[in-house]
C-alpha positions as CSV (number, residue, x, y, z in Angstrom):
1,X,-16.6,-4.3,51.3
2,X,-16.2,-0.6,50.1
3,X,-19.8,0.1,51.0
4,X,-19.0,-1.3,54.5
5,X,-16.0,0.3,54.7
6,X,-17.3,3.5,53.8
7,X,-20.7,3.5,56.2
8,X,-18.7,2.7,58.9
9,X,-16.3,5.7,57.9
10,X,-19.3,7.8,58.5
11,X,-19.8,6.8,61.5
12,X,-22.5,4.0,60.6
13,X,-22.4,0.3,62.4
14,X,-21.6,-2.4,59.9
15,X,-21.5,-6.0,59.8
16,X,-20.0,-7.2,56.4
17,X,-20.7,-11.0,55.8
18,X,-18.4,-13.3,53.9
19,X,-18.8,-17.3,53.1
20,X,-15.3,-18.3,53.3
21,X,-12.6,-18.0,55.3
22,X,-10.5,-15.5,53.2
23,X,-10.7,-13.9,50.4
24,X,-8.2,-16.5,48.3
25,X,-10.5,-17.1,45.2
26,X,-9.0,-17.9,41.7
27,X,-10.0,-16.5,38.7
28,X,-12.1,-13.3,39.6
29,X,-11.7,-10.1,38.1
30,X,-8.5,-8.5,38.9
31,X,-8.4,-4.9,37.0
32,X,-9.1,-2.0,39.3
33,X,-9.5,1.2,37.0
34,X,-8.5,5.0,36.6
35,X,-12.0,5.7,38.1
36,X,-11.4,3.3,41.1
37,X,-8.0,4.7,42.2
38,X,-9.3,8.6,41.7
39,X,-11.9,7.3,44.6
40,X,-9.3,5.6,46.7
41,X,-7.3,9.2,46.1
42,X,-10.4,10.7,47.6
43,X,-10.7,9.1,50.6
44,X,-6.7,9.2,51.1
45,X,-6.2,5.4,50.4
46,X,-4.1,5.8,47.0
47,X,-0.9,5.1,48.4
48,X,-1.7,2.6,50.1
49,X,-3.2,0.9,47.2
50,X,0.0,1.7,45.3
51,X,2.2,0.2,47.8
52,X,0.7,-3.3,46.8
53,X,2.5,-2.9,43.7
54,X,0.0,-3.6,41.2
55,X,1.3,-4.1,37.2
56,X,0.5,-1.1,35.7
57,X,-1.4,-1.5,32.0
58,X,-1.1,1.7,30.2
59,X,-2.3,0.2,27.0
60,X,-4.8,-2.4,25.9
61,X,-3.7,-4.2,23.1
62,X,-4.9,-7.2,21.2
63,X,-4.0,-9.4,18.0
64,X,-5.8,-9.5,15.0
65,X,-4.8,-12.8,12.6
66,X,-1.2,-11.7,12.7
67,X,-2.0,-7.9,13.2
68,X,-0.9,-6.4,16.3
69,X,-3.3,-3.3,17.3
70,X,-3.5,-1.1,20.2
71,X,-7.2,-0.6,21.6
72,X,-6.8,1.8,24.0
73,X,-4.5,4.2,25.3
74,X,-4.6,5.3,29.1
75,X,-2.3,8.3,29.3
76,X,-4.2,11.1,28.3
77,X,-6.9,10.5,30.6
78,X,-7.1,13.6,33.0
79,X,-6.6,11.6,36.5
80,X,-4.3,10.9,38.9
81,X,-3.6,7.2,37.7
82,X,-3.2,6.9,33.8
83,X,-3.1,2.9,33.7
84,X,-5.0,0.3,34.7
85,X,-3.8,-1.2,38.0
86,X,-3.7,-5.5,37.4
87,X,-3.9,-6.7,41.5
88,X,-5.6,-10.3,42.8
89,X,-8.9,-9.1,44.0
90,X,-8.1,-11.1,47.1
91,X,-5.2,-8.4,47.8
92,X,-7.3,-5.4,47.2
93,X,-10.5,-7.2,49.3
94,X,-7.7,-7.8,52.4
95,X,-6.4,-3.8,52.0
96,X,-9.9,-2.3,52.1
97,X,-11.0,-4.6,55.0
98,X,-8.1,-3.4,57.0
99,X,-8.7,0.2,56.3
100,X,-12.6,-0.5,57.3
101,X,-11.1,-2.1,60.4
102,X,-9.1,1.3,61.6
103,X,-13.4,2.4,62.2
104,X,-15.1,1.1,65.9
105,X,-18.3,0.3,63.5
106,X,-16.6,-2.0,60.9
107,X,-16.9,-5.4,61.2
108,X,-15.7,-8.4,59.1
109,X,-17.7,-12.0,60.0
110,X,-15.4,-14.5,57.9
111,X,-17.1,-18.0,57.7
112,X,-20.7,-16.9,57.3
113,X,-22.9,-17.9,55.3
114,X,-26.3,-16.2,54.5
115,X,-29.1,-18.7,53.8
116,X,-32.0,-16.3,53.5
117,X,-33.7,-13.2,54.8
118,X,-35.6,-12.2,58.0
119,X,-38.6,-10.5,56.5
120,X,-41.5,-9.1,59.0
121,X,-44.6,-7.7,57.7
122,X,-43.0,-7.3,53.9
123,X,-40.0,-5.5,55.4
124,X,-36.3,-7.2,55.4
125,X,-35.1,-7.3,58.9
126,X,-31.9,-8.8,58.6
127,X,-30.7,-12.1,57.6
128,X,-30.4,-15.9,58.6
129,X,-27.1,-17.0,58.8
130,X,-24.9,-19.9,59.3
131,X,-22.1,-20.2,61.2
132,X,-19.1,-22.5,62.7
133,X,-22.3,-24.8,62.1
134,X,-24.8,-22.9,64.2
135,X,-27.5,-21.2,62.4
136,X,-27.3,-17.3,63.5
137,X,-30.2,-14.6,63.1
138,X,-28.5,-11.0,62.5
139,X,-31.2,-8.0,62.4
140,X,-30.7,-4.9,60.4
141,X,-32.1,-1.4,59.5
142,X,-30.7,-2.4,55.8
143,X,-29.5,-5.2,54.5
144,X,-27.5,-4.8,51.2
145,X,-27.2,-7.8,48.9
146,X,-24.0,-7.6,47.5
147,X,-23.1,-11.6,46.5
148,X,-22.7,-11.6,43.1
149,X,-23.8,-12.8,40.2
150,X,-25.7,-15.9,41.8
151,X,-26.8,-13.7,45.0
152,X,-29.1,-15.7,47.7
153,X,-30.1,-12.5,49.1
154,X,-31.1,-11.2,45.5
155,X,-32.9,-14.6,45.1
156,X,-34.7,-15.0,48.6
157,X,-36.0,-11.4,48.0
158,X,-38.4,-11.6,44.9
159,X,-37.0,-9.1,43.2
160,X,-37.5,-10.0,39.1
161,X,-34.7,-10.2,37.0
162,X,-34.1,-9.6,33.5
163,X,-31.8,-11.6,31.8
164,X,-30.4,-9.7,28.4
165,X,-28.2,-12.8,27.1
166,X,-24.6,-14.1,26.7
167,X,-23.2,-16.1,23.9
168,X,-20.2,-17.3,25.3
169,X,-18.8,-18.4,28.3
170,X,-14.9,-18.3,29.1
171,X,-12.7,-20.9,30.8
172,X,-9.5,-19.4,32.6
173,X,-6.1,-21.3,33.4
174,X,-2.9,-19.8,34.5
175,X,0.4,-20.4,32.5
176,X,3.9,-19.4,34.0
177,X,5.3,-15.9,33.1
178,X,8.9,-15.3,31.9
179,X,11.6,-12.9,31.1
180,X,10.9,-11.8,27.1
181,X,7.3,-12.4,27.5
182,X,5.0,-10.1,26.2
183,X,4.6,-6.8,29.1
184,X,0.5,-6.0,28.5
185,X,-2.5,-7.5,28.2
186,X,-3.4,-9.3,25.4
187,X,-6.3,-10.4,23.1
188,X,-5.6,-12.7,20.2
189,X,-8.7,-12.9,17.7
190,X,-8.3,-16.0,15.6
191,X,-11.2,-17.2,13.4
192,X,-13.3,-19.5,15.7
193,X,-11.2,-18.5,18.8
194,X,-10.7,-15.9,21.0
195,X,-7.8,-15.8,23.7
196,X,-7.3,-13.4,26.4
197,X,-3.9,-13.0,28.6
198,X,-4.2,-11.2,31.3
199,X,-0.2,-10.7,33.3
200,X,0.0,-11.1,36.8
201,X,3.2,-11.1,39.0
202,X,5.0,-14.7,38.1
203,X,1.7,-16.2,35.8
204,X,-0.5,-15.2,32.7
205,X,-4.1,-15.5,33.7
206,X,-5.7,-16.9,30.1
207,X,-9.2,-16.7,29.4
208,X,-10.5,-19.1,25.9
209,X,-13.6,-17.7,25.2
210,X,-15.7,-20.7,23.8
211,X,-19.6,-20.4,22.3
212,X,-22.1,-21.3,25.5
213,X,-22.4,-24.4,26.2
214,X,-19.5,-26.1,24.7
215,X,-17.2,-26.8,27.9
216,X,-18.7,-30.2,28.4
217,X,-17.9,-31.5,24.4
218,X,-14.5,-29.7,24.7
219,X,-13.9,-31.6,28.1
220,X,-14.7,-35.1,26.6
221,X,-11.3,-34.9,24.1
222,X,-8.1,-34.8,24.4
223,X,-6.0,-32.3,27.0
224,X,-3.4,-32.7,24.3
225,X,-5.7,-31.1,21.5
226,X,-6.7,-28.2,24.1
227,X,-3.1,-27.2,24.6
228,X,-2.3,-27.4,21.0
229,X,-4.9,-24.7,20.3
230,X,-3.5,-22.4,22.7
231,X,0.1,-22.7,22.0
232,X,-1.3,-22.2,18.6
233,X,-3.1,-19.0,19.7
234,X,-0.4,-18.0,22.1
235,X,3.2,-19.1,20.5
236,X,5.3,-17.0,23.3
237,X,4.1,-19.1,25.5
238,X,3.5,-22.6,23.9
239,X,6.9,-24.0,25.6
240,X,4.2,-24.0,29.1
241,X,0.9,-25.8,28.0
242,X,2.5,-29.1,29.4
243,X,1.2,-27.0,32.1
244,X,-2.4,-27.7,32.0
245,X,-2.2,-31.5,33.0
246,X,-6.0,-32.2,32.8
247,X,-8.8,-30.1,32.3
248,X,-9.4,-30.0,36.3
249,X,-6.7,-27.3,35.9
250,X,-9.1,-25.2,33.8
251,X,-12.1,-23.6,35.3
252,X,-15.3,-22.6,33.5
253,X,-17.0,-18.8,34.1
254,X,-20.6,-19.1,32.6
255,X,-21.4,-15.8,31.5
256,X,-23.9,-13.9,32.2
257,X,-25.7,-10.4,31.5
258,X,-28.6,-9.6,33.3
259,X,-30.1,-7.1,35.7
260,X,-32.8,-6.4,37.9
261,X,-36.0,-4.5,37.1
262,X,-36.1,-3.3,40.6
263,X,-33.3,-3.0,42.7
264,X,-34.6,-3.0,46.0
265,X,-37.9,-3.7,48.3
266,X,-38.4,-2.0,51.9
267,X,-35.3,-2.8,53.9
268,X,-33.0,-4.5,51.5
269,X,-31.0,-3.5,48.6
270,X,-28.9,-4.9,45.8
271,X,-25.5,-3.7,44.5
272,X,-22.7,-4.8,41.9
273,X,-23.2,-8.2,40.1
274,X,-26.6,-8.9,43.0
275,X,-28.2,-5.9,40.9
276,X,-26.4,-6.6,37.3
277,X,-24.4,-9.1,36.3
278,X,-21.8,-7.8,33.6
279,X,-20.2,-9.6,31.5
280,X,-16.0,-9.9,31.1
281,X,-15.7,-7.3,28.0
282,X,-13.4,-4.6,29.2
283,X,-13.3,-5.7,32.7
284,X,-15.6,-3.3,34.2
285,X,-17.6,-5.2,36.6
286,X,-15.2,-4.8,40.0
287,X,-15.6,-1.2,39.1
288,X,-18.8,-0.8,38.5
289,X,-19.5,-2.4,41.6
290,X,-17.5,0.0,43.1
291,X,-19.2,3.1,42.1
292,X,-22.7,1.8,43.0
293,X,-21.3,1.5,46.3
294,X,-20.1,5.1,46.5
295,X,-23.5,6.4,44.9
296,X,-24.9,4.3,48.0
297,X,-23.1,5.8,50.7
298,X,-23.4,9.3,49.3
299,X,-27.4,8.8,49.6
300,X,-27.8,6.3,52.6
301,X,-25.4,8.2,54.8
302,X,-27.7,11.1,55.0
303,X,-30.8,8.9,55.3
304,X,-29.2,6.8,58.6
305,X,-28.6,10.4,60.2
306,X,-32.7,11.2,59.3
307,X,-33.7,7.8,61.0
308,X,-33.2,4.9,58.4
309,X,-32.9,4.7,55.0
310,X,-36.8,4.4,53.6
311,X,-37.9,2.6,50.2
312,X,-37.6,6.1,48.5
313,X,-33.8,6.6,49.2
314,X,-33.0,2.9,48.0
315,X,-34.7,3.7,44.7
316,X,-32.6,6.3,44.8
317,X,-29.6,4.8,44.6
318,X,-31.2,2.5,41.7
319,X,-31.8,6.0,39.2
320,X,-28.5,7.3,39.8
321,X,-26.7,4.3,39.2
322,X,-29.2,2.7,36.6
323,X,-28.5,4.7,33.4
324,X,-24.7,3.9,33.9
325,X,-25.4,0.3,34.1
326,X,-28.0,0.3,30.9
327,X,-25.8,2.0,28.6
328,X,-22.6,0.2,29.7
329,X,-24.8,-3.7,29.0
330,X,-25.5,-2.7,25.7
331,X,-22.5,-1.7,24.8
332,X,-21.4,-5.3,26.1
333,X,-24.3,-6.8,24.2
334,X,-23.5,-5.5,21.1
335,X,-19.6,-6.8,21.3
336,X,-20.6,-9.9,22.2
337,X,-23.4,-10.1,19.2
338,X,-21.0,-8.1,16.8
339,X,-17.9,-9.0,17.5
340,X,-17.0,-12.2,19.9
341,X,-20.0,-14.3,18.3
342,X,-18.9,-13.7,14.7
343,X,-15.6,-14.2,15.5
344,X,-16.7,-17.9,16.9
345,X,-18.3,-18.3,13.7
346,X,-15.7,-17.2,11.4
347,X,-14.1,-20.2,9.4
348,X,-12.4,-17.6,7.2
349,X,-9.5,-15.5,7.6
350,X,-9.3,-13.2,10.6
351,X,-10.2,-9.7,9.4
352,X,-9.9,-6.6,11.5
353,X,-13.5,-4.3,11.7
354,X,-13.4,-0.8,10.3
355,X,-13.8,0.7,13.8
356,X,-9.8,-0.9,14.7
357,X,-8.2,-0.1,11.8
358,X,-9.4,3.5,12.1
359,X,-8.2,3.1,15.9
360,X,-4.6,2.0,14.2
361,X,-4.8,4.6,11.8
362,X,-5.3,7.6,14.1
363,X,-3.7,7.1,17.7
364,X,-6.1,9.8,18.9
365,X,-9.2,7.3,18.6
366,X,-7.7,5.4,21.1
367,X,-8.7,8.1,23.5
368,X,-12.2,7.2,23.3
369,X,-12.2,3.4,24.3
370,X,-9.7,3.9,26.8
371,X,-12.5,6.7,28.7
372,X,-15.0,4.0,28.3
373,X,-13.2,1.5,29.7
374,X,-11.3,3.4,32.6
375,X,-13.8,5.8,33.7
376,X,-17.0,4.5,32.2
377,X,-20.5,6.2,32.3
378,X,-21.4,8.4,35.7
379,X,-18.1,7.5,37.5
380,X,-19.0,8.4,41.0
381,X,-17.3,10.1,43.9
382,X,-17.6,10.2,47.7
383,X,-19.2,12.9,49.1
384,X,-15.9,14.0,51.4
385,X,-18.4,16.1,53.9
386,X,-19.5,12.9,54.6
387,X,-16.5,10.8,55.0
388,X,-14.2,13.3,56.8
C-alpha cells in the first residue's frame, strides 16, 4: 500500500491488489514506529496519521518474576514522534489508501485474489487473478510481491528461500481493558511462559508465547486450565479470562524467520514479509516493510522515467535494503535462542539477564534498545524531489 501510494505520487500508474474486501483482519501487527511517522512527516501525512488517535507508548516495559523493568525509553530519540504510535493496522491500511486515492494513477482492486504469475519468455508480465468469480489477467511493467509471509507471488516465482528458524509460535486473544489497568505495554517472563499485552482502545491484545508446535496438545485440555495460566501471568486482569469461552476465541501465529536469497527475477520483485519474514520480537516487521517500500520508490521512480525498471535496479533495491534486514534477523535469532527459548525451558525461578539489570541500573542504557527498536538499522526516507 505505501509503495503504491507512493509510485502513484510520482506520477506512476498503479493497481494495488487485495484478497478481501477490507482491510478488517484480527491480530496483525499494530505498532507503527518513530521511523514510520518521521516518513509520514516527510511526505506531509503526520497529521493526518495523528488525527486517528493512536495510544502513544513512550516506554517498553516488561515483568521479570515479580520485577518490574523498563526496556526502553522513547523520548530522547531525536525525531519528531518520541513514542510508539499503537493503531489497528486496518486503520492505518484505510488512511494510506485514501491518501493514494487523492493520485489519478492509484488504484485499490478490493476482492482480488492473485493465483499466479503471467511469465513470457522468463520475464513476469503481470498476474492472474481472480475476481467476483471470474478469472482476470492484469499485465504489468513490475509486479511487486508484497503478500506476506505465505506470499503466492513469492512462491509462483522460484525465487529460493532461506529459512533461519523459529522456536516458538504465539497465540493472541483479546481481553477487555479497564479504568486502573496498567497504561503500556507489557511483557511478563515467568519460568516456562512468556505473556505479552499489547493496549488498544477498549481491549488488551495478549500474545502466550508457547514452544512450536504445542498449540494442538494445549488445545486438547481444558479452557479452564488455559485461563488459569493467564490470570496467573496477568493478575490485573484475571477478573476477564471467563472471557475466552473456547479456544476458537484464541488464534495461533506460527512463527516464522526466513528470507530470500534473491529478491527478485526480471519483472517481479519482493518486499516486506514476501522478501523476509520477521519474527514478533520488538514489533518491527510493519516497519520494516515500510522502509523497503521507500528504498523502492526512491530507486524505481527514476527507472520508470528511464523506460522500466530493469533486473539491475530491482537488485538494487535488494543491497540497500538487505544489510538492514540481516542484521535486524539475527538480532531476533539470538532472542529467541537466548532468551524466549530458555525462558520456555526454565523450571526454576525467573531470573533477570545481566544485560536488564544493567538497563534498570542505568536509565541511559535504555537509549540504546529503544533506537533499535524505533528507528532500526538503515531507516529510509523518501526522496522529496521525487514525490513533490
Amino acid at each position: 500500500m505505501m509503495l503504491g501510494y507512493l509510485l502513484a505520487r510520482a506520477g506512476i500508474d498503479v493497481i494495488v491488489l487485495e484478497k478481501w474486501k477490507d482491510f478488517f483482519r484480527d491480530f496483525r501487527g499494530d505498532t507503527i514506529h518513530p521511523s514510520t511517522m518521521e516518513v509520514l512527516a516527510a511526505l506531509g501525512l503526520l497529521d493526518g496519521f495523528l488525527a486517528l488517535n493512536p495510544d502513544r507508548a513512550e516506554t517498553l516495559g516488561g515483568q521479570v518474576g515479580a520485577t518490574e523493568i523498563t526496556v526502553a525509553d522513547f523520548r530522547h530519540l531525536p525525531v519528531r514522534c518520541r513514542f510508539i504510535a499503537l493503531l489497528p493496522q486496518w486503520d492505518f491500511l484505510a488512511f494510506v489508501s485514501r491518501e493514494g486515492q487523492r493520485y489519478p494513477g492509484f488504484r485499490l482492486q478490493m476482492e482480488t485474489e492473485v493465483t499466479d504469475l503471467l511469465i513470457e519468455n522468463g520475464v513476469v508480465c503481470g498476474v492472474a487473478a481472480e475476481s467476483a468469480g471470474q478469472q482476470i489477467a492484469i499485465r504489468a511493467e513490475l509486479v511487486i510481491g508484497a503478500d506476506g509471509r505465505h506470499s503466492t507471488t513469492r512462491g509462483k516465482s522460484g525465487l529460493r528461500l532461506k529459512n533461519l528458524g523459529a522456536p516458538f509460535d504465539v497465540l493472541w486473544f483479546r481481553l477487555s481493558r479497564r479504568t486502573g489497568d496498567p497504561d503500556r505495554p507489557l511483557g511478563v517472563f515467568s519460568p516456562g511462559r512468556i505473556l505479552v499485552m499489547i493496549k488498544r482502545k477498549d481491549y488488551w491484545q495478549c500474545g502466550y508465547v508457547i514452544p512450536k508446535g504445542e498449540f494442538d496438545r494445549i488445545r486438547a485440555g481444558e479452557i479452564d486450565r488455559f485461563r488459569a495460566v493467564i490470570a496467573e501471568l496477568a493478575p490485573a486482569v484475571a477478573d476477564r479470562v471467563q472471557e475466552l469461552d473456547s479456544f476458537e476465541s484464541v488464534k495461533l501465529l506460527s512463527v516464522t524467520v526466513d528470507r530470500l536469497a534473491e529478491w527478485s527475477r526480471e519483472g517481479f520483485l519482493c518486499i516486506g514479509d514476501a522478501a523476509h519474514a520477521m519474527s514478533p520480537i520488538g514489533g518491527v516487521g510493519i516497519n520494516l516493510a515500510i522502509q523497503d517500500a521507500v528504498a523502492a520508490a526512491n530507486i524505481l521512480v527514476p527507472a520508470f522515467r528511464r523506460g522500466k525498471p530493469l533486473l539491475r535496479d530491482l537488485r538494487i533495491v535488494q543491497r540497500r535494503r538487505e544489510f538492514p534486514t540481516v542484521i535486524t534477523q539475527a538480532v531476533q535469532v539470538f532472542m529467541q535462542n537466548r532468551v524466549l527459548s530458555r525462558t520456555l525451558a526454565s523450571r526454576g525461578r525467573a531470573r533477570i539477564p545481566l544485560a536488564l539489570r544493567l538497563v534498570q541500573h542505568i536509565p541511559a542504557l535504555r537509549r540504546i534498545p529503544a533506537r533499535a527498536i524505533g528507528l532500526g538499522v538503515r531507516p529510509e526516507m523518501p526522496n522529496m524531489q521525487l514525490f513533490s
